[in-house]
ZASEDREN-554699 format. One record per atom (N, C-alpha, C, O, CB): residue number from 1; residue in one letter; atom name; z, x, y. Coordinates in nm, 4 decimals, always signed. Glycine has a CB too. Layout:
residues N
(NUM,A,CA,(Z,X,Y));
...
end
This chain:
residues 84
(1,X,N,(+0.0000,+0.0848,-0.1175));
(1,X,CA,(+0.0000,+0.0000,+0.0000));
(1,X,C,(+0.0000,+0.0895,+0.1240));
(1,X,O,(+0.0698,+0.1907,+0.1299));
(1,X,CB,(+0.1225,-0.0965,-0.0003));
(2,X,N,(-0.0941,+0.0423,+0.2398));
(2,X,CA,(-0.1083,+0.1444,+0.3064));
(2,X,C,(-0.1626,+0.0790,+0.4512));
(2,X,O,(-0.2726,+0.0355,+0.4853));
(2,X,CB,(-0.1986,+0.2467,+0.2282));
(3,X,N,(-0.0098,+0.0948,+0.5336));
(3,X,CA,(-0.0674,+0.0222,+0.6979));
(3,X,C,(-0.0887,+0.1039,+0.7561));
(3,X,O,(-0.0462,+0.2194,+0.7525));
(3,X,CB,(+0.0142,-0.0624,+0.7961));
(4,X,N,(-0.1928,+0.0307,+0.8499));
(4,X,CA,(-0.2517,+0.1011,+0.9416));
(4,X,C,(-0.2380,-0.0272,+1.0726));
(4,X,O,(-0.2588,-0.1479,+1.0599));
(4,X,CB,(-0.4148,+0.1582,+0.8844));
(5,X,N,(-0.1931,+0.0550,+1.2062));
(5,X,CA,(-0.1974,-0.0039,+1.3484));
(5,X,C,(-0.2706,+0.0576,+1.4021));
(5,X,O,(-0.2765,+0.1804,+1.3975));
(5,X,CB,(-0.0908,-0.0114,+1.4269));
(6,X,N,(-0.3613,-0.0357,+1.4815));
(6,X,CA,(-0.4840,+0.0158,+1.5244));
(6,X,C,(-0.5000,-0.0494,+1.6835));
(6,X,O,(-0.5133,-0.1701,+1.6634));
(6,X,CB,(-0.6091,-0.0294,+1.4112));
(7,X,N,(-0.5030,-0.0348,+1.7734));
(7,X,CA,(-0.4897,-0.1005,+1.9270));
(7,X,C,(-0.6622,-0.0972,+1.9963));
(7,X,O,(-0.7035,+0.0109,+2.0383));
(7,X,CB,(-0.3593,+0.0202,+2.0427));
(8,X,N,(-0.7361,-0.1978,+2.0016));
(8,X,CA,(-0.8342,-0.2023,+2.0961));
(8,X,C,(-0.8812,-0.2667,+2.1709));
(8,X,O,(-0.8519,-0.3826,+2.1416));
(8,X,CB,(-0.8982,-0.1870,+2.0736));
(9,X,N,(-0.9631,-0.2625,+2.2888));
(9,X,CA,(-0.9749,-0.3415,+2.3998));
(9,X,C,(-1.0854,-0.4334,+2.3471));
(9,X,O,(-1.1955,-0.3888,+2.3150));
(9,X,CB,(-1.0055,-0.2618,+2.5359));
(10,X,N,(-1.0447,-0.5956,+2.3369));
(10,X,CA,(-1.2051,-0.6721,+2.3054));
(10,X,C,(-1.2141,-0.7144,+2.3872));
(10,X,O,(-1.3254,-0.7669,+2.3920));
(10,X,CB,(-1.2472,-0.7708,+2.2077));
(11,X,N,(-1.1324,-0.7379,+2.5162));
(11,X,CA,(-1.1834,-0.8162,+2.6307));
(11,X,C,(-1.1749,-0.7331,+2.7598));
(11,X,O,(-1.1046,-0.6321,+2.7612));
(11,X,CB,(-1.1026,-0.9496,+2.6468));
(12,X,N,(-1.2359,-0.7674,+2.8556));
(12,X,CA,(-1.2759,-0.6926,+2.9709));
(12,X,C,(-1.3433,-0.8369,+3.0509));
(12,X,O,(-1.4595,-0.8628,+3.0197));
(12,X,CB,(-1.3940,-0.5455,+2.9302));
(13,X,N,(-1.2971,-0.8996,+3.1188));
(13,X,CA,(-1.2915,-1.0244,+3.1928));
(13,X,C,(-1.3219,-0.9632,+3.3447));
(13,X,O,(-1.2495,-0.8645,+3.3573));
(13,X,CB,(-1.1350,-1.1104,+3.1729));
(14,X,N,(-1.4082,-0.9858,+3.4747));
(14,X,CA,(-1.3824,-1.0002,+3.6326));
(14,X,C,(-1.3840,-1.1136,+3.6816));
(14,X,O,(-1.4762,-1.1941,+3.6680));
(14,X,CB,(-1.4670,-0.9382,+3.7131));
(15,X,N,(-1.2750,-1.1323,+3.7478));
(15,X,CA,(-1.2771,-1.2831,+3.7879));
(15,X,C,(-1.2671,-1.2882,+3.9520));
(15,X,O,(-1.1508,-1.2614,+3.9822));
(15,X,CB,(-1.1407,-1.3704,+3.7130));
(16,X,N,(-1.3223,-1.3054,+4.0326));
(16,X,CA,(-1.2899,-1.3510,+4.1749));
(16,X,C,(-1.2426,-1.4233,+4.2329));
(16,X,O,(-1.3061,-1.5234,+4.2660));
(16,X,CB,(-1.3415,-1.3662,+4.2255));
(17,X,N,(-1.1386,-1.4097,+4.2634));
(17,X,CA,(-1.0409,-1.4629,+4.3583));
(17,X,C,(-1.0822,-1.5646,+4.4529));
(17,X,O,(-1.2041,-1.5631,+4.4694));
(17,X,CB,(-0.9901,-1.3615,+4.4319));
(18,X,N,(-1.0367,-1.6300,+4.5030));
(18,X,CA,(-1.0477,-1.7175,+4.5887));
(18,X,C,(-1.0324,-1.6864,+4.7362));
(18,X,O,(-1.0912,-1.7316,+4.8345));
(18,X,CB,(-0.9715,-1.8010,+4.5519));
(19,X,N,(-0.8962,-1.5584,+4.7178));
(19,X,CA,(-0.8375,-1.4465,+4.8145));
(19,X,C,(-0.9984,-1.4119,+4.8591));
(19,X,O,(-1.0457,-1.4415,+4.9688));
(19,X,CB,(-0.7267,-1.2957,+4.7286));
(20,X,N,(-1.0546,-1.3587,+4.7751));
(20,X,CA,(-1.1981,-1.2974,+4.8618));
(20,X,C,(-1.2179,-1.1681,+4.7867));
(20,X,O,(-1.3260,-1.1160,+4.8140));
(20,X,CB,(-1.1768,-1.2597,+5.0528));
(21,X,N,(-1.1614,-1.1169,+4.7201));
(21,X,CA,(-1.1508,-1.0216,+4.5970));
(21,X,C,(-1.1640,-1.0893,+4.4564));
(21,X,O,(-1.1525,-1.2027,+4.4099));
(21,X,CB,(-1.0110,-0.9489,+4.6001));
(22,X,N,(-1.2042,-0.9182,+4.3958));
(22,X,CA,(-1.2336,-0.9734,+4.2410));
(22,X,C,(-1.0537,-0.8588,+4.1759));
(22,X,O,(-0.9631,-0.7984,+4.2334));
(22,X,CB,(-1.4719,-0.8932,+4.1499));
(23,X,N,(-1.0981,-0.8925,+4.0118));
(23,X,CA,(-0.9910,-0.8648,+3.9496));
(23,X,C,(-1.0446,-0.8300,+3.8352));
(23,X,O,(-1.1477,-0.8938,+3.8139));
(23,X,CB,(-0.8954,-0.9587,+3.9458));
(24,X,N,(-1.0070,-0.7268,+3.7209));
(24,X,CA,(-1.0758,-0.6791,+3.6240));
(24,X,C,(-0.9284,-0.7238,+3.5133));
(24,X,O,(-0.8179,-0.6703,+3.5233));
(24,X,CB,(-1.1387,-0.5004,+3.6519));
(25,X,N,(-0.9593,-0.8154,+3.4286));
(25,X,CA,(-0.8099,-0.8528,+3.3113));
(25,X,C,(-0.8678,-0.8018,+3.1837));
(25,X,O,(-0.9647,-0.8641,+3.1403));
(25,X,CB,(-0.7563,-1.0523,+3.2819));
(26,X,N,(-0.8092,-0.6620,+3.0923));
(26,X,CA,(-0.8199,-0.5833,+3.0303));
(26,X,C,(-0.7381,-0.6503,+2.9006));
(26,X,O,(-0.6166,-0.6434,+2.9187));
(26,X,CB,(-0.7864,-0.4647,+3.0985));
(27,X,N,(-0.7671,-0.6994,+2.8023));
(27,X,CA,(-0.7165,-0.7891,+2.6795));
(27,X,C,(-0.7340,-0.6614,+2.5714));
(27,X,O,(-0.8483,-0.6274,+2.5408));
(27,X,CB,(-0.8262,-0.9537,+2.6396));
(28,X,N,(-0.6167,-0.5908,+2.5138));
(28,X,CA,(-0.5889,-0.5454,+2.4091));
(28,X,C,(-0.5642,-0.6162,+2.2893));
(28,X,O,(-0.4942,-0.7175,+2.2884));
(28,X,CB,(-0.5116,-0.4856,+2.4324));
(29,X,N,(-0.6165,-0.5701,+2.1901));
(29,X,CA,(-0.5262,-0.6925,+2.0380));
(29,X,C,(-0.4840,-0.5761,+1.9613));
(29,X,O,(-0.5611,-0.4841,+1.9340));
(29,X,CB,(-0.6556,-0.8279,+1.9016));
(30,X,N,(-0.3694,-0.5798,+1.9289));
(30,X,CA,(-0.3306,-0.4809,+1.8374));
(30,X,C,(-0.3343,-0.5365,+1.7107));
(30,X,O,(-0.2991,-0.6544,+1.7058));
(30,X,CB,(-0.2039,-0.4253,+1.8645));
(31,X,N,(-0.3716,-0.4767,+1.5928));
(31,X,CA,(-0.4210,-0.5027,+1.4700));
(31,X,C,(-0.3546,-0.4277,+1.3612));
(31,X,O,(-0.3917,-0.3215,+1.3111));
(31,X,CB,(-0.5550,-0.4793,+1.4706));
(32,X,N,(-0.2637,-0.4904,+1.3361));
(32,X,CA,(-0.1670,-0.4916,+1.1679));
(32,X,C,(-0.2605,-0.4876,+1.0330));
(32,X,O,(-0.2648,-0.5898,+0.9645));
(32,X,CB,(-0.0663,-0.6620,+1.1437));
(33,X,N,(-0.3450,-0.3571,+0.9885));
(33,X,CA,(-0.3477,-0.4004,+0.8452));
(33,X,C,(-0.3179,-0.3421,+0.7032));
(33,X,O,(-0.2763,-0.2263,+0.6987));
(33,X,CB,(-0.4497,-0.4294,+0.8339));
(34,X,N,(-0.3358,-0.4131,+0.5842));
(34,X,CA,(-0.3028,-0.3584,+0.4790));
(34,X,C,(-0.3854,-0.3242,+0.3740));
(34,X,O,(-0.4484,-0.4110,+0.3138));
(34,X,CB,(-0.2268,-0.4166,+0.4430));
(35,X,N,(-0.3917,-0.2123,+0.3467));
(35,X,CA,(-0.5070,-0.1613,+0.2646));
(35,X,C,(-0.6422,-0.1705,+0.3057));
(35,X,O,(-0.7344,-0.1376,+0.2310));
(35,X,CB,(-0.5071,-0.2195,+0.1494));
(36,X,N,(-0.6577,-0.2105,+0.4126));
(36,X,CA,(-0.7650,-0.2686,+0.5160));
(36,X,C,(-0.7972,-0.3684,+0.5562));
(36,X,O,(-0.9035,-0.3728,+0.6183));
(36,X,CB,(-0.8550,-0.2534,+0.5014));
(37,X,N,(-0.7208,-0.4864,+0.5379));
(37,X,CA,(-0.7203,-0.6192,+0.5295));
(37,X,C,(-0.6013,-0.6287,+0.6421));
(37,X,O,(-0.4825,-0.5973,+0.6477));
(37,X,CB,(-0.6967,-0.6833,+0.3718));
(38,X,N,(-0.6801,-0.6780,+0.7125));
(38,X,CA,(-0.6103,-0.7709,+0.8779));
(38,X,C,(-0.4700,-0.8592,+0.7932));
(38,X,O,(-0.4839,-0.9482,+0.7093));
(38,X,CB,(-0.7775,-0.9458,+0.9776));
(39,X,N,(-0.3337,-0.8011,+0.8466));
(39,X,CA,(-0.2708,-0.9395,+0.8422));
(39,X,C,(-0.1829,-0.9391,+0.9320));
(39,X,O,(-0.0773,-0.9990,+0.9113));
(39,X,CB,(-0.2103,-0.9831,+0.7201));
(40,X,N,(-0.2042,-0.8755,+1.0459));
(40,X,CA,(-0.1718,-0.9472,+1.1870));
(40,X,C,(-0.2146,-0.8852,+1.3061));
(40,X,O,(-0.2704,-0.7760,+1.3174));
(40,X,CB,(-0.0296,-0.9638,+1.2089));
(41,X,N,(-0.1806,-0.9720,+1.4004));
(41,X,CA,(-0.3233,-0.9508,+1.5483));
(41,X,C,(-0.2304,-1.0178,+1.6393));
(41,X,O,(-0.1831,-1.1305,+1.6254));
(41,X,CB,(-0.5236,-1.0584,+1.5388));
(42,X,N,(-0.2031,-0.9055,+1.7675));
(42,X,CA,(-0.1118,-0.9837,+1.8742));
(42,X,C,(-0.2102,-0.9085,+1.9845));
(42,X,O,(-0.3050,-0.8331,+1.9626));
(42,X,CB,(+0.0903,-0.9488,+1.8800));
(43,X,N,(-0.1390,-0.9685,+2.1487));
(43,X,CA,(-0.2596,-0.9181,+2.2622));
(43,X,C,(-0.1678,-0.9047,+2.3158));
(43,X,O,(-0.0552,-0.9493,+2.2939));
(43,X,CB,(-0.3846,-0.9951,+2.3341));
(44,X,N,(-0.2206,-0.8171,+2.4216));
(44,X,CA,(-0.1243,-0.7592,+2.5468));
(44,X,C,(-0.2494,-0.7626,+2.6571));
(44,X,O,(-0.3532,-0.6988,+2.6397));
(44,X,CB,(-0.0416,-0.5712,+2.5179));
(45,X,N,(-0.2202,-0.8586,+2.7893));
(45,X,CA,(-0.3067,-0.8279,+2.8816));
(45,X,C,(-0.2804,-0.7772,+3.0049));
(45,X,O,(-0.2091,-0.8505,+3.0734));
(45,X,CB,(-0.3648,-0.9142,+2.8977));
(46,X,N,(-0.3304,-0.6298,+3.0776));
(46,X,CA,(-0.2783,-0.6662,+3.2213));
(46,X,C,(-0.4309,-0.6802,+3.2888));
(46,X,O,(-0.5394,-0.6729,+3.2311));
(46,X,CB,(-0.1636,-0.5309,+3.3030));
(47,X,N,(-0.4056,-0.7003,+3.4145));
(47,X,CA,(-0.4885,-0.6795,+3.5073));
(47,X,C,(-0.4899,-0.6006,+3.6318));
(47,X,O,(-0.3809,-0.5912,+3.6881));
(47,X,CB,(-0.5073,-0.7699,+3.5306));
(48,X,N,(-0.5758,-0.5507,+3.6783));
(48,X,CA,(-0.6407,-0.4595,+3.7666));
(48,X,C,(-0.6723,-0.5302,+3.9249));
(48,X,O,(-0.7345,-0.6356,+3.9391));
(48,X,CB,(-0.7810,-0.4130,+3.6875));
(49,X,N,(-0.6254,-0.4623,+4.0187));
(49,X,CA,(-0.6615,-0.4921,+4.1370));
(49,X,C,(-0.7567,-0.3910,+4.2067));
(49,X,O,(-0.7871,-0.2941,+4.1372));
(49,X,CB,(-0.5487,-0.5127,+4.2043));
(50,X,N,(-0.7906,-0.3947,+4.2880));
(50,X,CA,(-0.9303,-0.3272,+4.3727));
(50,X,C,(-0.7955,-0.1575,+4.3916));
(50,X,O,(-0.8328,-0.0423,+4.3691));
(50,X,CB,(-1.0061,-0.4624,+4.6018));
(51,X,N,(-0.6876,-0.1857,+4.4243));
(51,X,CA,(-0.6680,-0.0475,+4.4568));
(51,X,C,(-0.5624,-0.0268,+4.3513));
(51,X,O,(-0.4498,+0.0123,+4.3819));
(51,X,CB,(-0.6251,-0.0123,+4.6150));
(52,X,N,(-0.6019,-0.0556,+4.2142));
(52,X,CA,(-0.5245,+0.0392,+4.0970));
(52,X,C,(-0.5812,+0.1626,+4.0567));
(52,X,O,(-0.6825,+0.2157,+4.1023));
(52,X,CB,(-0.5120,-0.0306,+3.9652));
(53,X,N,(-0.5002,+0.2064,+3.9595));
(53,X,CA,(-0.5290,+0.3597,+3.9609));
(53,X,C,(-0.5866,+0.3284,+3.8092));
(53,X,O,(-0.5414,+0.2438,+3.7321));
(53,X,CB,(-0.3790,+0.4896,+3.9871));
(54,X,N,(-0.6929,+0.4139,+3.7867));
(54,X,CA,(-0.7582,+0.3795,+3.6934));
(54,X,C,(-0.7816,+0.4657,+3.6219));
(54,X,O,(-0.8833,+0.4637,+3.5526));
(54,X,CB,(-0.8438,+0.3278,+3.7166));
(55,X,N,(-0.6918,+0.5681,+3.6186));
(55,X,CA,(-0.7052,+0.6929,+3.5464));
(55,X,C,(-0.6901,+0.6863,+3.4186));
(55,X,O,(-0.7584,+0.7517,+3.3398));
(55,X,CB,(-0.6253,+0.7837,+3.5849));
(56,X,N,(-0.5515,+0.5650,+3.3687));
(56,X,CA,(-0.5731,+0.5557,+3.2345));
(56,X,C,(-0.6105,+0.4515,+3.1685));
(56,X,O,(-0.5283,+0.3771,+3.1149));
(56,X,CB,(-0.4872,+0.5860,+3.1828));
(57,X,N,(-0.7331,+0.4329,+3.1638));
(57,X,CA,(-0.8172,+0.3394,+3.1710));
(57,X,C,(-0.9242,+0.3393,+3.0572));
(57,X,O,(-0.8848,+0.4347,+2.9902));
(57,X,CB,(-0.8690,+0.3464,+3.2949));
(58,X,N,(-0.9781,+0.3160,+3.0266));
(58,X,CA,(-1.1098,+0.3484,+2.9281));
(58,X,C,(-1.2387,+0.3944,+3.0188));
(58,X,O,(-1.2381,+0.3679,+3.1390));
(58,X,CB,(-1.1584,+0.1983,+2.8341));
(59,X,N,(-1.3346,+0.4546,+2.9672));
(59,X,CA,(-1.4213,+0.4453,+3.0389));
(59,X,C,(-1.4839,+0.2991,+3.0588));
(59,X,O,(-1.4846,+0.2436,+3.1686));
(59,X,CB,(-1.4966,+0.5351,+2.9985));
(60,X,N,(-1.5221,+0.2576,+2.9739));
(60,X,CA,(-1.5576,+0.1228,+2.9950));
(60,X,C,(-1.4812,+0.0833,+3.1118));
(60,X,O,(-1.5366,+0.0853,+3.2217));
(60,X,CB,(-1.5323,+0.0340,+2.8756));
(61,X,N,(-1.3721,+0.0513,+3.1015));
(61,X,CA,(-1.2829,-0.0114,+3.1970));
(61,X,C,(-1.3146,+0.0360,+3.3552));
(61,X,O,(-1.3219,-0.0492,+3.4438));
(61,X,CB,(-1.1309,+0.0273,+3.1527));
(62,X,N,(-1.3342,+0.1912,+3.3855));
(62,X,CA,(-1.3723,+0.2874,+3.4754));
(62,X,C,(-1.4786,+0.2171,+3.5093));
(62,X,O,(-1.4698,+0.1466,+3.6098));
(62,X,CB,(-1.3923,+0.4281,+3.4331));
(63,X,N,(-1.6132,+0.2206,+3.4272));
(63,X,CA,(-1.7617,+0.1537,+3.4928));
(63,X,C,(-1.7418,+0.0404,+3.5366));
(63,X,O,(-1.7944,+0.0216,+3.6463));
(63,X,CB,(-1.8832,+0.1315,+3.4006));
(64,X,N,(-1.6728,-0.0645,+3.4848));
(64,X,CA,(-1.6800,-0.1628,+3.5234));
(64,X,C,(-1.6501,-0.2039,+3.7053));
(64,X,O,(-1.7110,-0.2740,+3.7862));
(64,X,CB,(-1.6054,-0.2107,+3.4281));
(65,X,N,(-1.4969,-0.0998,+3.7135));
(65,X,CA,(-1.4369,-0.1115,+3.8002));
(65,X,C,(-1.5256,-0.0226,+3.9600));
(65,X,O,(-1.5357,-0.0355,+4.0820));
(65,X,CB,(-1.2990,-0.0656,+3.7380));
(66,X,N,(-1.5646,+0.0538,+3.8622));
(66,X,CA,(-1.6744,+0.1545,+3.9619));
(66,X,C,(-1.7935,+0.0496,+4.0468));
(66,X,O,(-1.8353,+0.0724,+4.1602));
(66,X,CB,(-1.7831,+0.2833,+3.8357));
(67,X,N,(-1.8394,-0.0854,+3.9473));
(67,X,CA,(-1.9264,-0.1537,+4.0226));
(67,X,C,(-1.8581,-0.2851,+4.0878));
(67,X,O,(-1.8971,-0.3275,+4.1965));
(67,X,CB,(-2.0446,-0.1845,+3.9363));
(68,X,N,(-1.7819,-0.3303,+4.0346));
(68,X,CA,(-1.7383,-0.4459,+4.0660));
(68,X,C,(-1.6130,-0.4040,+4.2192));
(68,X,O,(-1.6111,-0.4845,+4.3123));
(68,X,CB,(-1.6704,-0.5181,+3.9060));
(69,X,N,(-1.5307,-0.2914,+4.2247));
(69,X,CA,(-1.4520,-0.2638,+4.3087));
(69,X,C,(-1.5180,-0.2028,+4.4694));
(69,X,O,(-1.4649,-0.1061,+4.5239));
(69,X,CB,(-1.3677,-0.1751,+4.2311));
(70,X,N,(-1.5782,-0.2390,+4.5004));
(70,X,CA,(-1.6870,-0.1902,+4.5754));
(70,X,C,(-1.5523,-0.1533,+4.7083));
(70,X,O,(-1.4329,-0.1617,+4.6795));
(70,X,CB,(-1.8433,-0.3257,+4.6079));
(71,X,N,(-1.5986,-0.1159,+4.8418));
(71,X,CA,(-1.5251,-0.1093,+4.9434));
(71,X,C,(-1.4787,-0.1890,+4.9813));
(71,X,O,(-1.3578,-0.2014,+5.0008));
(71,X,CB,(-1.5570,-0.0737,+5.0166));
(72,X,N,(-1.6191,-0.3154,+5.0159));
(72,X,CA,(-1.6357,-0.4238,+5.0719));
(72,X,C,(-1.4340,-0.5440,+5.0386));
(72,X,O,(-1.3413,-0.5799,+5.1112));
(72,X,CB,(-1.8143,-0.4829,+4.9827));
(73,X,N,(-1.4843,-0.5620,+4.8290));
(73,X,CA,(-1.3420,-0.6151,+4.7861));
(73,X,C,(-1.2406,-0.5316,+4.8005));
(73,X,O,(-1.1361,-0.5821,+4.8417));
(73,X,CB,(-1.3324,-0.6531,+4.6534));
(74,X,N,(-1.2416,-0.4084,+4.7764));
(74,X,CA,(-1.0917,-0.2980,+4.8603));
(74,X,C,(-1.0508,-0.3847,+4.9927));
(74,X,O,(-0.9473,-0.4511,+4.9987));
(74,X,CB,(-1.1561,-0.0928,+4.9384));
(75,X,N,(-1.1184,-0.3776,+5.0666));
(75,X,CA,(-1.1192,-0.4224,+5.2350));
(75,X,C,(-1.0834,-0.5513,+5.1949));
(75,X,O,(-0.9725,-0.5837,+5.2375));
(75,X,CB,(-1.2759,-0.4132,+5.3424));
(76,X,N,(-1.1458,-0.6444,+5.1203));
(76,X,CA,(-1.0733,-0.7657,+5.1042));
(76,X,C,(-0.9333,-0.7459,+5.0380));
(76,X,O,(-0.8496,-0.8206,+5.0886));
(76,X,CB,(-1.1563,-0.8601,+5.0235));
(77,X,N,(-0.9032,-0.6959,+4.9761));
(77,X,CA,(-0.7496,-0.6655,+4.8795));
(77,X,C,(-0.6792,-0.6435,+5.0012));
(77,X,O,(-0.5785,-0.7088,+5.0285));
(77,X,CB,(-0.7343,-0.5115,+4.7515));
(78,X,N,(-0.7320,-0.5436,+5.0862));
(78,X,CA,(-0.5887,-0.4755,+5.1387));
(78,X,C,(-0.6145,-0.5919,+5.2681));
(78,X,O,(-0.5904,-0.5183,+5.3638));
(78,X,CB,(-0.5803,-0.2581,+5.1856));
(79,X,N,(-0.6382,-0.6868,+5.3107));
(79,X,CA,(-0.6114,-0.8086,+5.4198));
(79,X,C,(-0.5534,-0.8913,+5.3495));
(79,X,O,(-0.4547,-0.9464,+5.3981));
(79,X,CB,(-0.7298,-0.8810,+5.4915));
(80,X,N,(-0.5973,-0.9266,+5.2105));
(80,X,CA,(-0.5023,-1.0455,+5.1206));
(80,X,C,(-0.3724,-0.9946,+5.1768));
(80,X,O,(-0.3042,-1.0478,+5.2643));
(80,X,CB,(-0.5062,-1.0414,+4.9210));
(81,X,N,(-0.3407,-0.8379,+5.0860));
(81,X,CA,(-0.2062,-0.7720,+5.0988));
(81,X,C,(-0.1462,-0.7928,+5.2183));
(81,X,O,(-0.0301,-0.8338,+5.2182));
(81,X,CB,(-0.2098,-0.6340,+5.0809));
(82,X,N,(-0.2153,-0.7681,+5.3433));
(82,X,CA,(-0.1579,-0.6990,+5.4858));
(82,X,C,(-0.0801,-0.9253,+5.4810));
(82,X,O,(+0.0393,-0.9554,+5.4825));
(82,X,CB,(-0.3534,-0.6037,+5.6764));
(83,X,N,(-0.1839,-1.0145,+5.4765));
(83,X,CA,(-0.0995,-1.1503,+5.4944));
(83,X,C,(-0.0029,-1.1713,+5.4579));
(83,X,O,(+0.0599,-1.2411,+5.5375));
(83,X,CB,(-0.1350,-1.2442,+5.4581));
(84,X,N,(+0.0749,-1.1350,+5.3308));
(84,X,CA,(+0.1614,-1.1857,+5.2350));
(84,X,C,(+0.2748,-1.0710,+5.2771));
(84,X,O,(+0.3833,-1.0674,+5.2192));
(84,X,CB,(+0.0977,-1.1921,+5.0666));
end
């Protein structure tokens, strides 16, 4: 008998705000199995704002954020921020 935990990203979601910014929500499932056979699967999600640090990140995660985080939504993030 022989487990193996295995952690990977299947989701990668951008959603735009209403604020006037977008948001990148990064869905991990971590994967329980035995002898190679799945028998359990949980998720952990966070999300990303225009000025997170994205160093530890995937690349994937990096490109995404590279096109979608433009200046333009920075500049929108940090006026949401400056209101609240």
């Amino acid at each position: 008998m022989a487990l193996t935990k295995m952690t990977i990203t299947d989701k990668i979601e951008t959603l735009h705000l209403a604020a006037g910014y977008p948001v990148i929500q990064v869905r991990e499932a971590t994967v329980i199995a035995e002898d190679g056979v799945e028998i359990n699967r949980s998720f952990h999600r966070h999300v990303l704002t225009p000025d997170a640090d994205l160093s530890g990140e995937s690349n994937e995660v990096q490109a995404i954020a590279g096109v979608v985080f433009t200046d333009e939504a920075k500049a929108a993030y940090a006026a949401a921020q400056a209101q609240e």
